[in-house]
N, C-alpha and C positions, 0 to 999 in steps of 0.2 A: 258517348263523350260527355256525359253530364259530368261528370266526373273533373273536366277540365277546371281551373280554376285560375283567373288572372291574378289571385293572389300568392299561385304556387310558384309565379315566376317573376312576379313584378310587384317591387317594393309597395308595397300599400299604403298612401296617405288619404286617408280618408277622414275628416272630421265626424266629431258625436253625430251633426243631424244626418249626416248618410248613411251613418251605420246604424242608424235610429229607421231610417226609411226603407234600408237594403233586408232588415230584419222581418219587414214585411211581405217581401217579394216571395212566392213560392219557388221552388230548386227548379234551376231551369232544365230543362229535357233536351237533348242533342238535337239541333237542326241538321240533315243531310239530307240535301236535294227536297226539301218540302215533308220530308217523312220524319216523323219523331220515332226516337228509340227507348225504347224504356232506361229507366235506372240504371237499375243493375245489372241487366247485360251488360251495358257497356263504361260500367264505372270502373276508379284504380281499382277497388277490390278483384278486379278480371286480370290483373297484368299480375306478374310476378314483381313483389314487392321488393325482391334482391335485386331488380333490374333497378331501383332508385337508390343508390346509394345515399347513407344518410348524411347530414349536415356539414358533423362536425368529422368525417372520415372524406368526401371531399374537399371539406376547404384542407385539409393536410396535406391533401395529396395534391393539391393545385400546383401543379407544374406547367414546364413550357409545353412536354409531351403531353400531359393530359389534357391541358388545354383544344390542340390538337388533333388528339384522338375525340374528345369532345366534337368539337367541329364539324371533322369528316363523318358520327354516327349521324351527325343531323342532318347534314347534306346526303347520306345512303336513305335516310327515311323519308326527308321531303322527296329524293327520287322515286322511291318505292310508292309513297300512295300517287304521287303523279300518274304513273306507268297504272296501279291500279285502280285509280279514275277515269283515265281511258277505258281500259281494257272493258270493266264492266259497269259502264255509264248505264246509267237509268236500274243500277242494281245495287243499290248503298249499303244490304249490308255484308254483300262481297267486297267492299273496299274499307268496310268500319273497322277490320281489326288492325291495316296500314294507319288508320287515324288514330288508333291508340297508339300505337308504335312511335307515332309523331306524335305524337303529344307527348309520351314519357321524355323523346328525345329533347322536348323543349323544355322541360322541366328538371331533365341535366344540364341545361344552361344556366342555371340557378347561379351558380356557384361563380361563373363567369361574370355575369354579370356585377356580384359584388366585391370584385375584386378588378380594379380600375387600372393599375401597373400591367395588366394584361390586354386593355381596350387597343393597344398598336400590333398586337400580334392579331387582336380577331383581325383587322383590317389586313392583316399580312396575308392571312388564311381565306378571305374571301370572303367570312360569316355574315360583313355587314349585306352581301348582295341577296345570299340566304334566306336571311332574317326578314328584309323587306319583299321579296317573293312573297315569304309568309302570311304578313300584312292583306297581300291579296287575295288567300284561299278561298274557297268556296264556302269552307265551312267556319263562319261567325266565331265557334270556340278556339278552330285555330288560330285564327285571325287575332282573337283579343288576347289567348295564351302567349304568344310571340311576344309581347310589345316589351323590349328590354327597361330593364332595372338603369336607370340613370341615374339616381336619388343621388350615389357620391362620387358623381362626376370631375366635383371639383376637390378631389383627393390627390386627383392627381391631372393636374392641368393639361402639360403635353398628352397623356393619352388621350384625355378628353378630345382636344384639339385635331388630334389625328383621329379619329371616331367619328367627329363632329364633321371634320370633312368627307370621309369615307362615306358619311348618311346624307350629305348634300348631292354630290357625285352622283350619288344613284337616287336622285329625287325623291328623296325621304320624307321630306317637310310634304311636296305633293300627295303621295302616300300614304301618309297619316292620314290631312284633310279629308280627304276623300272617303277614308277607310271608316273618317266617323259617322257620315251619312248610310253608313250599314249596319251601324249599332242600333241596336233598339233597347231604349233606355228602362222599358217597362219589364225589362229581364235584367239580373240583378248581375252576374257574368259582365254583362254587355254595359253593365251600368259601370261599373268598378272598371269594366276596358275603359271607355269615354274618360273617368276619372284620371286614368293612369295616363291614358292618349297626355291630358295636359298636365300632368307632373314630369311627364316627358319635356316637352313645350318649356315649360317652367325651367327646369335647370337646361337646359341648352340657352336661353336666352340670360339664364344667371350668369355662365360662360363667355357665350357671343351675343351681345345686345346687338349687334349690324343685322342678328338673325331675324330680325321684327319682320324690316323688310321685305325678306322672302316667305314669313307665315302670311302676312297683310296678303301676298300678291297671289297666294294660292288657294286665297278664299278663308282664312279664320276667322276674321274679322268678321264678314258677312256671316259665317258661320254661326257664332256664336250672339250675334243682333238675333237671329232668327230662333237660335236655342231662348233667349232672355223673354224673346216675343209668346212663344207658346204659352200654353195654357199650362203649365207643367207645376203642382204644389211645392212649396222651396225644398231642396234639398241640398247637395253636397261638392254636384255637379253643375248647378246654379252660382255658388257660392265661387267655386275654382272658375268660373267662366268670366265672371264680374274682376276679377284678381288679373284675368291674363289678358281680360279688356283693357283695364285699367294700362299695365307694363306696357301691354303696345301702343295706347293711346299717348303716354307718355315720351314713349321712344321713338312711334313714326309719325313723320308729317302725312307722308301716306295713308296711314289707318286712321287718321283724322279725314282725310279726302273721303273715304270710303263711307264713314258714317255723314259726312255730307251729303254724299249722292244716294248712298242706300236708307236714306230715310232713320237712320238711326238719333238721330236728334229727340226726335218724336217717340223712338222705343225707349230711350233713356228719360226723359220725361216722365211715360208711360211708367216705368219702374219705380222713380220718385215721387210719382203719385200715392202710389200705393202707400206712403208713410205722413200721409198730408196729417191723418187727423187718427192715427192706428201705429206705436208703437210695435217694434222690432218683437217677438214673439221669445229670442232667446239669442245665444252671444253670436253664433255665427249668419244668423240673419241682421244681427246689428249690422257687423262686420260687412254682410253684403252690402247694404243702405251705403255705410261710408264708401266702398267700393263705386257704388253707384253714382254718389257727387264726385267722387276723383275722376270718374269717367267722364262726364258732362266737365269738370273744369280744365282736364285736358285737348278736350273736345272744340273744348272755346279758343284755345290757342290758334285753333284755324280761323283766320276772321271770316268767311266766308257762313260758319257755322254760327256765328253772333245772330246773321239775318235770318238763320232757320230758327235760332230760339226764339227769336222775335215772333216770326209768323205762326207759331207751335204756341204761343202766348204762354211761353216760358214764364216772363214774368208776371203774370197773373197769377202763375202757380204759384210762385216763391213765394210773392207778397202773402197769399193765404197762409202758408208752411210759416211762414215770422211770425203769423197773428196765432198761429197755435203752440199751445204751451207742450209742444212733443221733442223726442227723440230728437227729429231731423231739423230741427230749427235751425241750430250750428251750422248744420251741411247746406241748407240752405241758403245761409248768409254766407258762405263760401262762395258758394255759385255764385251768389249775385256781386261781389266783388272781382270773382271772373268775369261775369259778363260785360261789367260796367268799368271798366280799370283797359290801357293802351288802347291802341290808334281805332280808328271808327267807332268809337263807344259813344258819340252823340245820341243815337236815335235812343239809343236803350238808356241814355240819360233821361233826354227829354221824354220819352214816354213813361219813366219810374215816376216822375213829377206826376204829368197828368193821370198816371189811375191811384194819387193819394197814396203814392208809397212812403212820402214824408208822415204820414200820422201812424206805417208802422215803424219805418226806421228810428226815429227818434227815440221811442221809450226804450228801446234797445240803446240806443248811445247813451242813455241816463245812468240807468243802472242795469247790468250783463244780468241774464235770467240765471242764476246761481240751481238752481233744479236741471237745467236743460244742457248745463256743461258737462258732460261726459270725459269720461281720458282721455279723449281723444282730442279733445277742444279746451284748451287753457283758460282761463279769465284774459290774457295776454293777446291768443288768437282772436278773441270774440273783441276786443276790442283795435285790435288792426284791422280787423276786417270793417266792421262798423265806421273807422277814422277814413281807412282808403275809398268806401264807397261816398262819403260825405266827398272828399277832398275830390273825388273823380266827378263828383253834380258840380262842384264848384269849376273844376277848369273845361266841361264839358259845354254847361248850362248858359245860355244867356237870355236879357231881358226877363220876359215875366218869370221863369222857373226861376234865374237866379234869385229873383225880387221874396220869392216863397221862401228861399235857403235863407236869407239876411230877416227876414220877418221869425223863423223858429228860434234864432238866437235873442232876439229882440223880447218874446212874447214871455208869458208869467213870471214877469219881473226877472230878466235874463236869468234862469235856472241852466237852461244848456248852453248860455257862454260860460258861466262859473263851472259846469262839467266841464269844459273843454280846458277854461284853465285850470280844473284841478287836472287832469291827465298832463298837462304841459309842466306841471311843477313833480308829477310823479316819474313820467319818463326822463325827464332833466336828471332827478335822482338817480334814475336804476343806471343809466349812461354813465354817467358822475360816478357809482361806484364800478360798473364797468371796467371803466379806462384808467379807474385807478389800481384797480385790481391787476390788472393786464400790465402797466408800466409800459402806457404808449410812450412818453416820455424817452424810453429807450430809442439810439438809434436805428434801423433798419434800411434794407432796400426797397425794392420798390416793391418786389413780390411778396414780401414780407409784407408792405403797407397795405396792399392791396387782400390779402390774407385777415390783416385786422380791423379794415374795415369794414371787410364783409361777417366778421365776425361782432365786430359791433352793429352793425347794421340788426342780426338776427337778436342782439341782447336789449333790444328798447333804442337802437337809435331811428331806425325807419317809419316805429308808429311816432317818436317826434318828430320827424320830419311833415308825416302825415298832419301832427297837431297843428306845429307851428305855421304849416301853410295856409289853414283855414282859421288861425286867430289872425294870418297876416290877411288873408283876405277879407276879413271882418274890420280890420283897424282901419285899410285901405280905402276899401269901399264899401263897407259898411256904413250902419246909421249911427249918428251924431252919441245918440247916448250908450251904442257897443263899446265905443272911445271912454269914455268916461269913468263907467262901471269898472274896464279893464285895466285904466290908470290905475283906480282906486283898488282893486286887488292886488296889483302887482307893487303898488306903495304900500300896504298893510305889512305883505311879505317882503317887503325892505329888496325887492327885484326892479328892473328896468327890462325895458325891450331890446337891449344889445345882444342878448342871450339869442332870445330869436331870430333878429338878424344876422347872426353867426351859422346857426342849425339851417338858416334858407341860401346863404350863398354854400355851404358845405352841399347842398342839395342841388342847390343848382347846379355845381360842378359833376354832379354824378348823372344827371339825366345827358343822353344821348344827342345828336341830331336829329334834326326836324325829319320827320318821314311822313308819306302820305297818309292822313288822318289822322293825325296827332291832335289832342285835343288843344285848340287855341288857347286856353291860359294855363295851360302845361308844358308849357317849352321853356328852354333856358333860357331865351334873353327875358321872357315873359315875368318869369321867377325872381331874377337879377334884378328886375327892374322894379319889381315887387318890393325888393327887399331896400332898393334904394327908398321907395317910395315911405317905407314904416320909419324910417330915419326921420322923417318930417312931420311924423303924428305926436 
């Protein structure tokens, strides 16, 4: 069965570093029942090569009948090595020439597979109940040969849909799971099966995102925390795992709960270690790294995981990840505006304060490290992130921390109040051409407004929002000469503070109801009353 090959039946996405690590793996040899077979016995060069019709001679012939006929050869063969698994147990290779048999017959499903107009007839035909049998052979190559071509699924939606259920019905998702704790990743077959297992995953959740929920509940999640944990050199299948962490992390409250309880806070962590002070080695371990902080900042949406980043002394790590001039810098200040940003973010306020995270934050709100912005990370993002964590110590913080926040504005001859108002007079601009661009002006309804504001919001009006919060907290209750200095800026530039006062009740109206943990000078009448207050400076 060496001869098998996950690639003979299932679409192969496999990026450069896996096909860079798989190049190293030696030809894997048949596993049946504990006993290897050589090669060439039982390689395709042993079957008759007329039994494979070629490529482009079946996809012509791809009918309702062939389909069909299709079908039922595969269903006579998985019967046939059944019956000859029994029959001669403990004598593998009076049963090896039925597993070639089944094998060939899986590799006339080719054709099936990529052609999607057909996905409601396999369900008619019974193929899906088949197929997933197959999943559970005995023999590994079968097992990983089976696992259908999905890649263009969304060619065609309804069959998808009708597929998608037919694989739920007979506990597919279960099936898979499971199926991957029998791969062994140090064989190169079993590695490209694993691969393929989540390019599967991957386009059914492209289709049905409600699917999260029932991967999370059959163990993926926990799966794949345990694949990230091992000692395993990066690869390809590292790479795709971090990707479908990410999507579910994203999509279920659930598979948030799960890295709560299964200790995954500390594996993700663990992971962004690794880039604390050692750059990505090449593009798809980049890729992993950013993977990596999407993980951890979906992760934080469960507030319950805030207090395990805390005990994991999450932010210890970060602070070091800011102070070094790498890769992960970015992805690090992500995180830390995840952690520190909505309801119960006190504690990881006031503890950013006391371990001196203000002497790293700062130089970063000066001027963005122009070396460490990647594609992936704007000048734009580096400095929303930077304004929302400022503005989050401010409605978090009080007495001494806050006293620290009003002291960095104050100190060398206020250079970071004049940063803050030059960002105040640059987002004022990009909005200003924004909205003129747009012709908010025009009438609209409500969905419509609601449409454009979330669109201005994304184009520079959120990070002023951000600004203006924390120049109004400065003019409020800030010290006597914040006052003064910002007169005198905002007089040079022929400006007033009405401006601002407009950008803070427009904000005010957009924040929600008060909810448990909601940071006390983040609420809207707090804001409102803010913004009355800068009327009197």
């Amino acid at each position: 069965m060496s001869g098998v090959s996950v690639d003979d039946f299932l679409y192969k996405r496999t990026p450069d570093s896996m096909r860079g690590k798989n190049a190293e793996i030696p030809s894997k040899r048949s596993k049946v029942d504990g006993i290897d077979v050589g090669v060439k016995s039982l390689s395709r060069s042993s079957v008759d090569d007329a039994s494979l019709p070629g490529d482009e001679d079946e996809f012509e012939a791809l009918d309702e009948r062939a389909v069909k006929k299709t079908v039922l050869h595969l269903e006579k063969m998985t019967l046939k090595n059944q019956e000859m698994r029994i029959k001669f147990a403990g004598e593998p290779m009076k049963f090896m020439e039925s597993e070639v048999e089944l094998d060939v017959a899986i590799q006339e499903m080719h054709a099936l597979a990529t052609a999607p107009h057909h996905y409601p007839l396999l369900v008619e035909c019974k193929a899906v109940e088949t197929l997933i049998q197959l999943l559970l052979h005995e023999n590994t190559d079968i097992s990983a040969a089976e696992l259908t071509y999905v890649d263009t699924l969304n060619e065609s939606v309804a069959g998808a849909n009708k597929l998608i259920d037919a694989l739920i019905q007979n506990q597919f998702v279960q099936v898979m799971v499971n199926n991957l704790d029998r791969l062994d990743e140090t064989i190169k077959d079993e590695a490209d099966a694993v691969h393929n297992a989540f390019a599967v995953f991957e386009n059914i959740l492209e289709i049905r995102p409600e699917i999260a929920d029932l991967l999370v509940k059959n163990g993926l999640v926990t799966w794949i925390l345990n694949r990230l944990k091992a000692k395993i050199p990066f690869d390809g299948n590292r790479l795709f795992c971090s990707e479908i962490l990410a999507v579910l992390l994203q999509t279920s409250v659930s598979a948030r709960e799960v890295v709560h309880d299964g200790n995954g806070i500390d594996i993700l962590l663990q992971q962004m270690a690794m880039y604390k002070r050692t750059d990505p080695s090449s593009a798809d371990e980049m890729e992993y790294m950013e993977n990596i902080f999407d993980c951890v900042c979906a992760a934080l949406m469960y507030i319950p995981n805030k207090t395990k980043f805390l005990e994991a002394e999450g932010l210890h790590l970060i602070n070091l990840m800011l102070k070094e001039s790498k890769q992960s810098r970015e992805g690090a200040l992500k995180v830390l505006d995840y952690v520190m940003t909505g309801p119960k973010s006190r504690e990881q306020c006031v503890q950013y304060v006391e371990i001196f995270g203000l002497r790293t934050l700062f130089p970063l709100f000066m001027r963005p490290p122009v070396k460490s912005v990647r594609k992936n990370h704007s000048i734009k993002d580096h400095e929303e992130h930077v304004c929302s964590i400022i503005a989050s110590l401010f409605k978090n913080c009080q007495t001494e921390q806050r006293l620290r926040l009003f002291k960095k504005f104050d100190e060398n001859d206020h250079e970071k109040l004049e940063r803050l108002i030059e960002l105040h007079f640059k987002y004022t601009s990009l909005t200003g051409k924004h909205d003129s661009a747009s012709g908010l002006d025009a009438p609209a309804n409500e969905a419509e407004e609601e449409e454009r504001y979330l669109e201005r919001l994304a184009n520079g009006l959120f990070t002023l929002q951000l600004v203006d919060y924390i120049l109004a907290e400065l003019l409020v209750h800030g010290p006597m000469s914040v006052r003064k200095r910002t007169r005198k800026i905002f007089s040079m530039r022929r400006a007033g503070f009405e401006s601002v006062h407009k950008v803070l009740l427009e904000y005010a109206n957009s924040l929600g109801e008060v909810e448990e943990g909601s940071p006390p000078n983040g609420t809207k009448e707090y804001v409102i009353n803010l913004a009355a207050s800068l009327r009197q400076v």
